[in-house]
C-alpha positions in Angstrom: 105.7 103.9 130.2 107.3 101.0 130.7 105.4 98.5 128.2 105.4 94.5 127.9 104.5 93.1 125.0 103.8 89.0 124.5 104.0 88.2 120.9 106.1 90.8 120.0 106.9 88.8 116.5 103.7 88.2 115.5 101.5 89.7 112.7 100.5 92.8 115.4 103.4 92.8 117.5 105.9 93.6 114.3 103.8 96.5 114.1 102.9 97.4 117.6 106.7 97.8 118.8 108.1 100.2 116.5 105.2 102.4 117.1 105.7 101.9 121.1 109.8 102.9 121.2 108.6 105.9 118.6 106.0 107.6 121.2 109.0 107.2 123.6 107.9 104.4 125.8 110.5 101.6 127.0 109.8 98.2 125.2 110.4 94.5 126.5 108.8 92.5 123.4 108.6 88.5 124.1 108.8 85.6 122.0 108.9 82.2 121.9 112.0 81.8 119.6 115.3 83.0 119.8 116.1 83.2 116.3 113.4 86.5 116.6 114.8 88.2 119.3 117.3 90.1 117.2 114.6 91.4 115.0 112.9 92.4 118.3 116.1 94.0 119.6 116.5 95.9 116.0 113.2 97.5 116.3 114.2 98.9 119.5 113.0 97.0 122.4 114.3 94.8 124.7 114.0 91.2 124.1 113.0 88.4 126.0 112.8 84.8 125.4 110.0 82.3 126.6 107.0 80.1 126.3 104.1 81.7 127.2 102.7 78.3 128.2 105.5 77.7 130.6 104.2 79.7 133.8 107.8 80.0 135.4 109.6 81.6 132.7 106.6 83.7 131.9 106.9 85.2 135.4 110.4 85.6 135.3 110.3 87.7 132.1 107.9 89.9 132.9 108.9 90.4 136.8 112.1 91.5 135.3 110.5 93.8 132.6 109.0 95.5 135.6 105.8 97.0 133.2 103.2 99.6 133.9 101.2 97.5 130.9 101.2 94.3 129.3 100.1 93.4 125.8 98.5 89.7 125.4 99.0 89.5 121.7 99.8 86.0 121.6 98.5 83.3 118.8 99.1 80.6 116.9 97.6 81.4 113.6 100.1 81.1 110.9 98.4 79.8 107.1 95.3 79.5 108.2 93.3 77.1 105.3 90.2 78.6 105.4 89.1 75.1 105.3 85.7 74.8 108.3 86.4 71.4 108.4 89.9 72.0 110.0 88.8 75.4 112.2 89.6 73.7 115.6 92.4 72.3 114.8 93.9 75.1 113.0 93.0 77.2 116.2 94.1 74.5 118.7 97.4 76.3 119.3 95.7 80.0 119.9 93.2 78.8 122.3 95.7 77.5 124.8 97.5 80.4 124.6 94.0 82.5 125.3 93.4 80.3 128.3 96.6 78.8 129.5 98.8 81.6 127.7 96.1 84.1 129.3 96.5 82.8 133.1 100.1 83.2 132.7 100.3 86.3 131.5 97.8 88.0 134.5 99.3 86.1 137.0 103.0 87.9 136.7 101.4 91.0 135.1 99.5 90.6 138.8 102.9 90.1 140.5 105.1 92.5 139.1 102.1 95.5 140.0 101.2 96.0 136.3 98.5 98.7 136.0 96.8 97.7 133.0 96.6 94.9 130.7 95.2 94.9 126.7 94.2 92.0 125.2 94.1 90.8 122.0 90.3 88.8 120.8 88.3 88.6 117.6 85.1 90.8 116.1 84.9 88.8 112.8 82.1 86.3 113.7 81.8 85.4 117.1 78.3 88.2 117.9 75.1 86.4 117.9 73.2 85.6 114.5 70.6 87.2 115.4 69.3 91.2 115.1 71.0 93.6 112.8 73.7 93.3 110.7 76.4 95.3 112.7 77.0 95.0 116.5 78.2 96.7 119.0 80.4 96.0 121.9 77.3 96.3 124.3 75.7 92.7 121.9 76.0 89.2 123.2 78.3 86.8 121.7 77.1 83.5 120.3 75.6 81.7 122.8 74.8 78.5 120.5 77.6 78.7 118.1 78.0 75.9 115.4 79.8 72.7 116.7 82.9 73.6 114.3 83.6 76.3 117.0 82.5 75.3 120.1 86.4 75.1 121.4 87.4 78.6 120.0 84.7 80.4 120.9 84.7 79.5 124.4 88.8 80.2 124.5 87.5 83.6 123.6 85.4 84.0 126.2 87.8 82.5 128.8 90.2 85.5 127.7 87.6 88.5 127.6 86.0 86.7 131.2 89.4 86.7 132.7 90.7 90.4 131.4 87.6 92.0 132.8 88.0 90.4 136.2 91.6 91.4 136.7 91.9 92.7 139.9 94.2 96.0 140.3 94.3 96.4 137.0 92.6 98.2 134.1 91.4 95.3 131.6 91.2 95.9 127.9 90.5 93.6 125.2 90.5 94.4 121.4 88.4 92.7 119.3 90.0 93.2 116.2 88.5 92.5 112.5 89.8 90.0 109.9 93.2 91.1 109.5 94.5 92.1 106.2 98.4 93.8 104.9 102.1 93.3 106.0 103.0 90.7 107.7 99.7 88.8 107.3 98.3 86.2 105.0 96.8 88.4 102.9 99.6 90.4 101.4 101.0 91.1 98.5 103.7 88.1 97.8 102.4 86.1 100.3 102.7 82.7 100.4 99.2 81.7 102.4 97.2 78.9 102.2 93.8 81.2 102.4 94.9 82.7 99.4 95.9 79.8 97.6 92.0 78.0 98.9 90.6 81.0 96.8 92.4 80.8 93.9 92.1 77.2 93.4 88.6 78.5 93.7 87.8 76.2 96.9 86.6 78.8 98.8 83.1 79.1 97.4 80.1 81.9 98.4 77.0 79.8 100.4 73.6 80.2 99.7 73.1 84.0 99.2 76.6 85.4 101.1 75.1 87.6 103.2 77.1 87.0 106.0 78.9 90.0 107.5 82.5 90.0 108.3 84.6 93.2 109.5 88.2 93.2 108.1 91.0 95.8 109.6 94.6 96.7 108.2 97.0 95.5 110.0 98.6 99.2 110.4 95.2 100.1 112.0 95.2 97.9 114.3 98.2 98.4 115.7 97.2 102.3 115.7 94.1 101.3 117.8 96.5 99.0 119.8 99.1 102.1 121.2 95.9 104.2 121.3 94.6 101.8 124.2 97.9 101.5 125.5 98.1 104.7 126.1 94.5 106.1 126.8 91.7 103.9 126.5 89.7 102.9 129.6 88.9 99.5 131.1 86.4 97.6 128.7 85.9 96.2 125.0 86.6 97.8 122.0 85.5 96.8 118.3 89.1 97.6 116.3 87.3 97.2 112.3 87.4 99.6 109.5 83.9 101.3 109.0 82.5 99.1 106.0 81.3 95.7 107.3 80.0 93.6 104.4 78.6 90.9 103.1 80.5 87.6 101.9 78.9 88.2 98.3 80.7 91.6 98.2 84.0 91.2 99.9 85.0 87.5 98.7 85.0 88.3 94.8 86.8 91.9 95.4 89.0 90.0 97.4 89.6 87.6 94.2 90.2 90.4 92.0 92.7 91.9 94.1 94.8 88.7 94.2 94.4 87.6 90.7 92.1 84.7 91.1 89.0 84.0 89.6 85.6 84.6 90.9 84.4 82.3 93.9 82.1 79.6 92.7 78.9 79.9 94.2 77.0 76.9 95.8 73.4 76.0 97.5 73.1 76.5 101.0 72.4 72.8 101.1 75.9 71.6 99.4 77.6 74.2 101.6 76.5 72.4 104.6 77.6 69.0 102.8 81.1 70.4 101.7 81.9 72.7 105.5 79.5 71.9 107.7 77.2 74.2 109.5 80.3 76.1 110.6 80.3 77.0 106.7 77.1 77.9 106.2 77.0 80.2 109.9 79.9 82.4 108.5 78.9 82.6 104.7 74.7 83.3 105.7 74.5 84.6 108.8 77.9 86.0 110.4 77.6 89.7 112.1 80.0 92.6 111.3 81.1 95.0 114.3 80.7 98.8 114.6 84.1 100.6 115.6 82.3 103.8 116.8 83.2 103.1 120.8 86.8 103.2 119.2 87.0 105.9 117.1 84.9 108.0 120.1 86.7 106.8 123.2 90.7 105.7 122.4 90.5 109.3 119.2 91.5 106.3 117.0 90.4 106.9 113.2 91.6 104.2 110.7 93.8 105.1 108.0 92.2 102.3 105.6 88.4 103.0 106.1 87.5 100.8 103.9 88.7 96.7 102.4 87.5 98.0 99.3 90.7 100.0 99.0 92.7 98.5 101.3 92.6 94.9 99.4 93.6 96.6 96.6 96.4 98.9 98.1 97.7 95.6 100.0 97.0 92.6 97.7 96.9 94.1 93.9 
């Protein structure tokens, strides 16, 4: 197939392409900056340069990539603080490009008779606090998410909305879990900020930890990505390793695994003073995500089943 990928640079995309050109299929990889097209070119796709927010240029690249599929995996989340007192603005950048980055994209995917179109989301917190631990696809998100959110979430809706109403085309959106390994910010060697807010021990456990979050190797998910590429059906798909867990169980491993020592640990109370409510939401009462629809319907099995290894194999 002929396949179009936005973000082609980024933490997926790196990963995404060379897997693409391997199972044979022709490769036009976008990005924003020319200094990345050669790297884009090396791993043996096609460049092409432009801002996804500029609607023009967006339809001229892809008109001329002439794709059976195009790949939304567009953000803006370089070193990412960890801080919940700067979430919006850290995310600022990511939700214009899953609204106005999103438009764009479906408009000349639209126009140049694209067939189907996968989407990059988020399965780390954005399922409703309420019910079991782990959710499903079929769940509802957050429908009264913490104020330090509000923007983000509703960017995330605006994407999902507007890849399931595509018309002539077969809409897919991954909702991938916290994203760990090459190329991200938690790596071995990497110079993050996230990393560097838990070792200067900043990034403390609330209350009791039992918020769930659902983490996924960056290998993985680009495995899931080409799987739904190539065979998944229209609809949503949890793309997380198969051990969601509680902040009190992943936040100290993930200490270990970096060198840092263990994460203070503060009253639910004095987590609401130091982050806000949007701390105390993901630290007591965030939901993990099951990947069974996955696994079942795109034959996609991770290679990392579980952050317990993989924070080790990645970070130690």
């Amino acid at each position: 197939m002929r396949v179009f990928v936005a973000g082609a640079s980024g933490a997926i995309g790196k990963r995404l392409v060379p897997r693409l050109v391997d199972a044979g299929h022709s490769v036009t990889g976008m990005t924003r900056s020319p200094d990345k097209a050669q790297a884009i070119e090396a791993a043996g796709a096609r460049p092409a340069v432009a801002d996804a927010l500029d609607h023009a240029a967006v339809g001229e690249v892809v008109r001329a990539a002439e794709p059976d599929v195009v790949v939304h995996q567009l953000t803006a989340l370089s070193n990412l603080s960890g801080n919940p007192r700067r979430f919006e603005r850290e995310f600022a950048g990511t939700n214009r490009l899953r609204t106005e980055g999103t438009d764009n994209l479906l408009g000349a995917a639209t126009a140049a008779g694209a067939r189907r179109f996968v989407a990059q989301s988020f399965a780390g917190w954005p399922y409703a606090r309420e019910g079991g631990p782990v959710k499903t696809e079929d769940d509802p998100l957050d429908t009264k998410p913490p104020i330090g959110e509000l923007e983000t979430l509703a960017a995330m809706r605006y994407l999902e909305d507007a890849v399931r109403r595509a018309e002539g085309m077969e809409g897919i959106v991954l909702r991938y879990g916290g994203f760990y390994g090459p190329g991200t910010g938690l790596a071995r060697g990497s110079d993050d900020a996230f990393q560097d807010t838990i070792r200067k021990r900043r990034f403390p456990i609330v209350g009791a930890g039992t918020g769930v979050w659902s983490f996924v190797h960056i290998d993985d998910a680009a495995g899931a990505t080409l799987a739904a590429i190539e065979r998944g059906g229209p609809g949503t798909y949890n793309v997380v390793d198969d051990d969601p867990a509680p902040v009190v169980e992943w936040l100290p491993a993930l200490a270990d695994a970096i060198g840092a020592k263990p994460p203070r640990r503060v009253p639910t109370w004095l987590g609401r003073l130091l982050g806000g409510e949007l701390a105390v939401a993901m630290m007591t009462e965030a939901r993990g995500a099951s990947n069974a629809k996955a696994k079942r319907e795109l034959g996609w099995e991770p290679s990392h089943p579980s952050w317990r290894e993989g924070f080790r194999t990645a970070l130690g």
